[in-house]
MMTF fields as JSON, N, C-alpha, C and O atoms, coordinates in Angstrom:
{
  "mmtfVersion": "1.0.0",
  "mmtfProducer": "UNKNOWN",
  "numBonds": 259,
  "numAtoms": 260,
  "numGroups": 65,
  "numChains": 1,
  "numModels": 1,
  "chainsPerModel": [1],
  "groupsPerChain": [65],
  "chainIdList": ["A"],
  "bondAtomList": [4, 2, 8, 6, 12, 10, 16, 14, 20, 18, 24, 22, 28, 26, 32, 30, 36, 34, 40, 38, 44, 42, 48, 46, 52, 50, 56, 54, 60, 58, 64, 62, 68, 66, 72, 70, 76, 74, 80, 78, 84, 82, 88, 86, 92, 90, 96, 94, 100, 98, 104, 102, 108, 106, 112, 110, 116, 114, 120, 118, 124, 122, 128, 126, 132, 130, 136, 134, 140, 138, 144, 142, 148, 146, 152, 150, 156, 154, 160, 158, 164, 162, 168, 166, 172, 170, 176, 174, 180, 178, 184, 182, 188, 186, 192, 190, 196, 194, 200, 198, 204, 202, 208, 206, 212, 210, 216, 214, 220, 218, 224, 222, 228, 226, 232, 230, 236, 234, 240, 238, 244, 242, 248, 246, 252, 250, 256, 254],
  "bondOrderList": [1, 1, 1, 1, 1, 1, 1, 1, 1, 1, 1, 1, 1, 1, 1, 1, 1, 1, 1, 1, 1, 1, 1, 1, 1, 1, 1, 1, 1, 1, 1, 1, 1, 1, 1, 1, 1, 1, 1, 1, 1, 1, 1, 1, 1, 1, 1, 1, 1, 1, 1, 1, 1, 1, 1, 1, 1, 1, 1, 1, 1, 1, 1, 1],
  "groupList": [{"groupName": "UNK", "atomNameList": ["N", "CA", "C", "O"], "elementList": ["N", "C", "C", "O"], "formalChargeList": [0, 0, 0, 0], "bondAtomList": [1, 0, 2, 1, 3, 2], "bondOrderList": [1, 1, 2], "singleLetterCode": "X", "chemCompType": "L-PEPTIDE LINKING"}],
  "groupTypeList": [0, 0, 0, 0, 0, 0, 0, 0, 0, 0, 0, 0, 0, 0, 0, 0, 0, 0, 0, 0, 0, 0, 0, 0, 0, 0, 0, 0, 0, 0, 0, 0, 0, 0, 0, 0, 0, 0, 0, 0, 0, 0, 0, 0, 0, 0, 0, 0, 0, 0, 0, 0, 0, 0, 0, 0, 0, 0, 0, 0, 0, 0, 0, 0, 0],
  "groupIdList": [1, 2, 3, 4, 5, 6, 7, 8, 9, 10, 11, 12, 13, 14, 15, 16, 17, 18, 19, 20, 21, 22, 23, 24, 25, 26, 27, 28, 29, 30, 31, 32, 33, 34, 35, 36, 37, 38, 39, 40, 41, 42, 43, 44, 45, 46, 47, 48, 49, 50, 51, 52, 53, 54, 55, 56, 57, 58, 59, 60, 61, 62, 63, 64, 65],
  "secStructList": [7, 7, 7, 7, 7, 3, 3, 3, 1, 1, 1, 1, 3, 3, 3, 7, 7, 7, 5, 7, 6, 6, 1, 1, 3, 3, 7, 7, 6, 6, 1, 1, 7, 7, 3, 3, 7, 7, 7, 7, 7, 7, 6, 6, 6, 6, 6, 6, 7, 7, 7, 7, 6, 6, 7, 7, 1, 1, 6, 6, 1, 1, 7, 7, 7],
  "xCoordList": [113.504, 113.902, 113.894, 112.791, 114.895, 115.083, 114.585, 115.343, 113.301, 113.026, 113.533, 113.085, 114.393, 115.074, 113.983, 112.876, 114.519, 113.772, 114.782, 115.988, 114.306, 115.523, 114.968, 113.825, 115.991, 115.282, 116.113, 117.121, 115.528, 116.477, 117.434, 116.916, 118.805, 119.569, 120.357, 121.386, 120.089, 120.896, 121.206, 122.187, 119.735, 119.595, 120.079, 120.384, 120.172, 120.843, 119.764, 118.942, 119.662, 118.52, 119.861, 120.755, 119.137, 120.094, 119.702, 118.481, 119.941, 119.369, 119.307, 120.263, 117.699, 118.059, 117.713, 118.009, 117.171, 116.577, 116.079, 116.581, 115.228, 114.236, 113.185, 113.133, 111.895, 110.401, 110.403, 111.298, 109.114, 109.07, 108.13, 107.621, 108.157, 107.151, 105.915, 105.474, 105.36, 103.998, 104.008, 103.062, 105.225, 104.818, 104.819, 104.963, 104.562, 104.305, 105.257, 104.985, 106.874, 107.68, 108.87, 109.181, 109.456, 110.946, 112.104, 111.811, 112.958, 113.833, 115.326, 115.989, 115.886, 116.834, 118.341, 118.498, 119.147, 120.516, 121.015, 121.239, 121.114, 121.92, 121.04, 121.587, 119.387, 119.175, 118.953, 118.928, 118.64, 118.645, 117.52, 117.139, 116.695, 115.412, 114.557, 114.993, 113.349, 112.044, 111.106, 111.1, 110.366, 109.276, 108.371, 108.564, 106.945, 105.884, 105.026, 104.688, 104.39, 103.595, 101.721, 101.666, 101.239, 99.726, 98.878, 99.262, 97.374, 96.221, 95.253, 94.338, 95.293, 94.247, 93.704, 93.217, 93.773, 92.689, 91.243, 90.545, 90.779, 89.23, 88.853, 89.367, 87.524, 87.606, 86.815, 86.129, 86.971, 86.689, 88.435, 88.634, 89.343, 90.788, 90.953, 91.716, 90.274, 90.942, 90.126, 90.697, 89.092, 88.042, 88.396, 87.856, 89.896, 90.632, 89.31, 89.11, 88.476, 87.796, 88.695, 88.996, 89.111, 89.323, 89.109, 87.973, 90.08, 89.03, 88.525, 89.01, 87.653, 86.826, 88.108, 88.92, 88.214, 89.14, 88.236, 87.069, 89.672, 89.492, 89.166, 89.013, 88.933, 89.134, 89.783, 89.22, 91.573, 92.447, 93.11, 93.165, 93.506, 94.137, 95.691, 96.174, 96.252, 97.724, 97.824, 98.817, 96.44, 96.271, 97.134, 97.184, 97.86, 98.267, 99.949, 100.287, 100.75, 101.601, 102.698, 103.685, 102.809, 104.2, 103.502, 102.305, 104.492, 104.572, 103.821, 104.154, 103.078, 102.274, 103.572, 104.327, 103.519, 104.671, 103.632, 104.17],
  "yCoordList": [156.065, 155.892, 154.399, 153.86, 153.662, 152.707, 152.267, 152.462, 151.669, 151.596, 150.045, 148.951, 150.168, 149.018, 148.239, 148.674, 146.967, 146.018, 145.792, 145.926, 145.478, 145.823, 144.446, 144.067, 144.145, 143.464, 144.301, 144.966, 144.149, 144.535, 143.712, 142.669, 143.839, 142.926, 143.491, 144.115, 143.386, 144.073, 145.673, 146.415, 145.764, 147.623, 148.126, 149.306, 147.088, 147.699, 147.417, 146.58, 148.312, 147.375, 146.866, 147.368, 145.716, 144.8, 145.011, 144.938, 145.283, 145.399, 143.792, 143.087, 143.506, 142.303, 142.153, 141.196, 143.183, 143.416, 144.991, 146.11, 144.661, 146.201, 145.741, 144.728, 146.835, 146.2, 146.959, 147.779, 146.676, 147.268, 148.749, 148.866, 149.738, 150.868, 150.817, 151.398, 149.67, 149.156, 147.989, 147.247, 147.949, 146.967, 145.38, 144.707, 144.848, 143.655, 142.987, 142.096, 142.878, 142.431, 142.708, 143.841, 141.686, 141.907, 141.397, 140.416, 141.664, 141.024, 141.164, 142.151, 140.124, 140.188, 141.038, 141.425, 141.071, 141.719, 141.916, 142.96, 140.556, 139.81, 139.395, 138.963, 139.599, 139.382, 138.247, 137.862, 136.926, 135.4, 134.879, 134.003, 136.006, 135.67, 136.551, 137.681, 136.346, 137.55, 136.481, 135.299, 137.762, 137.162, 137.929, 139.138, 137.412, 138.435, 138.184, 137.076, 139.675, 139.806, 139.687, 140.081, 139.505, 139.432, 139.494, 139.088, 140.203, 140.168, 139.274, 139.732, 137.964, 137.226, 136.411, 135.302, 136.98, 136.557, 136.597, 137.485, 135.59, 135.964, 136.789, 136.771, 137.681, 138.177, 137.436, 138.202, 136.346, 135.363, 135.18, 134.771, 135.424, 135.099, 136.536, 136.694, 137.832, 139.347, 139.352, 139.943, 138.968, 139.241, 138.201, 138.098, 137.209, 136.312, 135.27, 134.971, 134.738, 133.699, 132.376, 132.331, 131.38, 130.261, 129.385, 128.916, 128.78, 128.25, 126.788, 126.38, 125.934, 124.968, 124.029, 124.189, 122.833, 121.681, 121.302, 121.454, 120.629, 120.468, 121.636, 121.111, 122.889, 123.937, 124.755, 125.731, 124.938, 125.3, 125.123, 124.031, 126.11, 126.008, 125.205, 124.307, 125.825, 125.278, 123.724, 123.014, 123.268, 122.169, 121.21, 121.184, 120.364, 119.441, 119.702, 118.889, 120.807, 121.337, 121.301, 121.687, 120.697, 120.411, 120.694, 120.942, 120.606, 120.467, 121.714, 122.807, 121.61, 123.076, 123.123, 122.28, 124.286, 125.145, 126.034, 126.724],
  "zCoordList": [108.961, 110.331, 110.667, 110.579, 111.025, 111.619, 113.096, 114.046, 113.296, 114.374, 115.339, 114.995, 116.408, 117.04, 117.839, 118.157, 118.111, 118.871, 119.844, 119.636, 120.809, 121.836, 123.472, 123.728, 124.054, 125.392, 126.552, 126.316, 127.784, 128.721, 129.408, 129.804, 129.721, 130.021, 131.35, 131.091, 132.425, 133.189, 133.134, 133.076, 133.188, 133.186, 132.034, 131.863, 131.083, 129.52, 128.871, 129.243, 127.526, 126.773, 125.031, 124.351, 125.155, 124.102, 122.866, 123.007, 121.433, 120.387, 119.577, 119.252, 119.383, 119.229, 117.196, 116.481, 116.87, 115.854, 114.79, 114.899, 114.045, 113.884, 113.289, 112.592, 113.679, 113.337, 112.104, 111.9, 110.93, 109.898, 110.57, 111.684, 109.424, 109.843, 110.572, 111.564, 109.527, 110.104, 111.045, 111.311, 111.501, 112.732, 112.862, 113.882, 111.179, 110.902, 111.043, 111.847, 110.481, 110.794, 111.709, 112.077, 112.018, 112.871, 112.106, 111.423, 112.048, 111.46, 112.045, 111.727, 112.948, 113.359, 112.536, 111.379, 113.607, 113.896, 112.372, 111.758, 111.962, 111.225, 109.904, 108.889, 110.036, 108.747, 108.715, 107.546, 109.913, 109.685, 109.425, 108.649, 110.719, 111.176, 110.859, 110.638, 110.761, 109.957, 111.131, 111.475, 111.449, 112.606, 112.073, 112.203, 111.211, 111.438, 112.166, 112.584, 112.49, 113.737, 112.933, 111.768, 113.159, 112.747, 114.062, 115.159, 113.714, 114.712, 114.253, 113.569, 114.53, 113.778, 114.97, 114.75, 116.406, 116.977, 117.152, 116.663, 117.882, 117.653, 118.987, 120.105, 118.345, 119.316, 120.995, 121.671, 121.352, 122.281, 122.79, 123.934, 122.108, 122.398, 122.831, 123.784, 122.216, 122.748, 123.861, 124.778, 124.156, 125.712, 126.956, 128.057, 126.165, 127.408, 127.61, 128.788, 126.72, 127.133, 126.682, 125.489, 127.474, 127.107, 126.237, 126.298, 125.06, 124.251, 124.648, 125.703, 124.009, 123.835, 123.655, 122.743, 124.821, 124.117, 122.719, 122.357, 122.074, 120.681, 119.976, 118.873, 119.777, 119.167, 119.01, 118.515, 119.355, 119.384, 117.88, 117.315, 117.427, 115.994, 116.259, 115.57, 117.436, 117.883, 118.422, 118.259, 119.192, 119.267, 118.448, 117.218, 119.363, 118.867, 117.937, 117.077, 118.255, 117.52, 118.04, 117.414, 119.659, 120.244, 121.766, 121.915, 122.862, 124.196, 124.593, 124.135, 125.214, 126.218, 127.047, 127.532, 127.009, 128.045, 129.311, 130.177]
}
């Protein structure tokens, strides 16, 4: 079974992809793009505690949005 990844677009939903069985990957329309998904937070990141400046793994990796 092919499971779709999809967004909503004006009360439509758009197919933008499909996830693997287990969830781990995405892999676009077209086969360009592979996105895997992983749980490798800590659990201080799953209970929404803030982390410690300077202890950020992403730290330092481009523009905060």
């Amino acid at each position: 079974m092919d499971l779709k990844v999809g967004i909503l677009r004006d009360e439509e939903i758009e197919t933008i992809g499909w996830i693997s069985q287990d969830y781990s990957m995405i892999r676009s329309s077209m086969g360009s793009v592979w996105i895997r998904l992983c749980d490798d937070m800590t659990a201080e990141e799953l209970a929404g505690v803030p982390p410690s400046p300077g202890t950020s793994p992403d730290e330092g990796l481009g523009p905060e949005v």
